[in-house]
N, C-alpha and C positions, 0 to 999 in steps of 0.2 A: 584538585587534591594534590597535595605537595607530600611528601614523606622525609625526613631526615633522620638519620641513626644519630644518637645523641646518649650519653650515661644516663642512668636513673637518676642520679643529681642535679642534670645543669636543669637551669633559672629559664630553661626559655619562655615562657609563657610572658613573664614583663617585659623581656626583648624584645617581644613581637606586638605583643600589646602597644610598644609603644609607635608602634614602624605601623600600623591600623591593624595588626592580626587577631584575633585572640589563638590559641593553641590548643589540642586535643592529645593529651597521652594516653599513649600505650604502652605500657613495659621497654623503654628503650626506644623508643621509637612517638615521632610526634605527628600528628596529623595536623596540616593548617589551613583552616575553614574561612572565609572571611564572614565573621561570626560579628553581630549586632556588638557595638564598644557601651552601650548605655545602660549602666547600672541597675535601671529598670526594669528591662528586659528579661521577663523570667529565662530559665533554663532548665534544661534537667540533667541531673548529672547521671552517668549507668557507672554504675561497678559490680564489673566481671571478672573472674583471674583468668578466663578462657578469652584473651585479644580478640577471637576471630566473631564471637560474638558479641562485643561490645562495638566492632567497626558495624557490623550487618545493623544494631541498633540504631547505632548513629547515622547510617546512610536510611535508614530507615525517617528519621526523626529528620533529616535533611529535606526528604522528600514531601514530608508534611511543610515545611515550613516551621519547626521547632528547632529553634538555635538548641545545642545540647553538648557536652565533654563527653566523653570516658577516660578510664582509668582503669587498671587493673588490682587494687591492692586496696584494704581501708585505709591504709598508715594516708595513699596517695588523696584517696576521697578525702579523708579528713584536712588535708594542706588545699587541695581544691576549694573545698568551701568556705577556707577562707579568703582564699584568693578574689574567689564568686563570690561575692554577694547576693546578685543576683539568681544565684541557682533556688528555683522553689520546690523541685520533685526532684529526688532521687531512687533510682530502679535501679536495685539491688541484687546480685547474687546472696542465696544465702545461705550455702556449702561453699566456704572460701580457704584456702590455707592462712594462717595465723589468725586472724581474726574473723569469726563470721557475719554476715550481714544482720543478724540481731545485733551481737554486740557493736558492730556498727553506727547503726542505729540512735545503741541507750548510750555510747559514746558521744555521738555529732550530738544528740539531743544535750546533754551534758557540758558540752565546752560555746553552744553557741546561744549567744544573746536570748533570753525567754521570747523577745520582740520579735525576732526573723520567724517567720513562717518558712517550714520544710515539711512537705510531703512526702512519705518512703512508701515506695509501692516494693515490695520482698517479691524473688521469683525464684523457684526452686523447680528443679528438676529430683529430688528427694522430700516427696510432701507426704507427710506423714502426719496419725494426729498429734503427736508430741510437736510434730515443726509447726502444726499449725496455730495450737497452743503459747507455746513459747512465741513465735511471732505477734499473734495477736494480745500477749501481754506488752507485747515493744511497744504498742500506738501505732503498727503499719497501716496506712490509710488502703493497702491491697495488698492480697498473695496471692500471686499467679505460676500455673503449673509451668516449667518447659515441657515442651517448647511453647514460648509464649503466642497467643493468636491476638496477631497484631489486629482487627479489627475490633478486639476490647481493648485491647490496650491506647487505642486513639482518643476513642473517646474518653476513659477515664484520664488519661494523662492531662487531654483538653479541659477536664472539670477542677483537676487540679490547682491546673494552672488560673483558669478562673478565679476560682475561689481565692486565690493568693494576689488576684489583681488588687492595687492600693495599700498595697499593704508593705513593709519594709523589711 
């Protein structure tokens, strides 16, 4: 695990990509993994505005053997996935500042190809019926409580990813 302080701006991810990295943002800060370079390769991306919980995801997601990013902000998910192609499931916060993980959601759903398959698993720590509602008019293939228990969360994640084998 490498860390470097970096602006919310710069470009690293293609720098690195091309040197065999791929890169994992955090708010100012990059994590670099050496992460599968091929296309194919599902991923999942997590967006959290809480950093300390999307690194515990990721090291989590590590340990299984699921290549995976984070990010802290939608504005950031949204330029990730395009970057990714290959990301199939994204685990979402969905009490965010500016944009929350619903809108999220009917956003990414909106700007990316009908043909890309993405699966949104929503995770709130404020679940309510109204949040559950609203989510589940999004199309989130799950909504899980915080703190999430990661032995659901493996499996569904693993089914996701399944289901998105072959497909583009």
């Amino acid at each position: 695990l490498i860390r470097h302080h970096l602006s919310a701006t710069a470009r690293l991810p293609i720098a690195l990509a091309a040197r065999g990295f791929s890169s994992v943002a955090i708010e100012g800060f990059v994590k670099v993994k050496d992460l599968p370079r091929c296309e194919r390769v599902p991923l999942v991306l997590i967006v959290d505005d809480e950093p300390e919980i999307g690194e515990e995801l990721l090291d989590w997601l590590d340990a299984t053997g699921i290549p995976g990013l984070t990010v802290t902000s939608a504005a950031d998910a949204l330029r990730t996935l395009e970057e990714y192609p290959s990301i199939r499931v994204m685990l979402t916060d969905f009490k965010m500042p500016h944009q929350d993980g619903l809108a999220l959601l009917v956003e990414a759903n909106s700007i990316l190809p009908k043909t890309r398959v993405l699966h949104f698993i929503v995770m709130t720590g404020h679940l309510t019926e109204e949040s559950i509602q609203r989510i589940s008019s999004g199309k989130a293939s799950a909504v899980l409580p915080k703190p999430l228990d990661i032995d659901c969360l493996t499996p569904l994640i693993n089914s996701l990813l399944s289901k998105s084998e072959g497909t583009q």
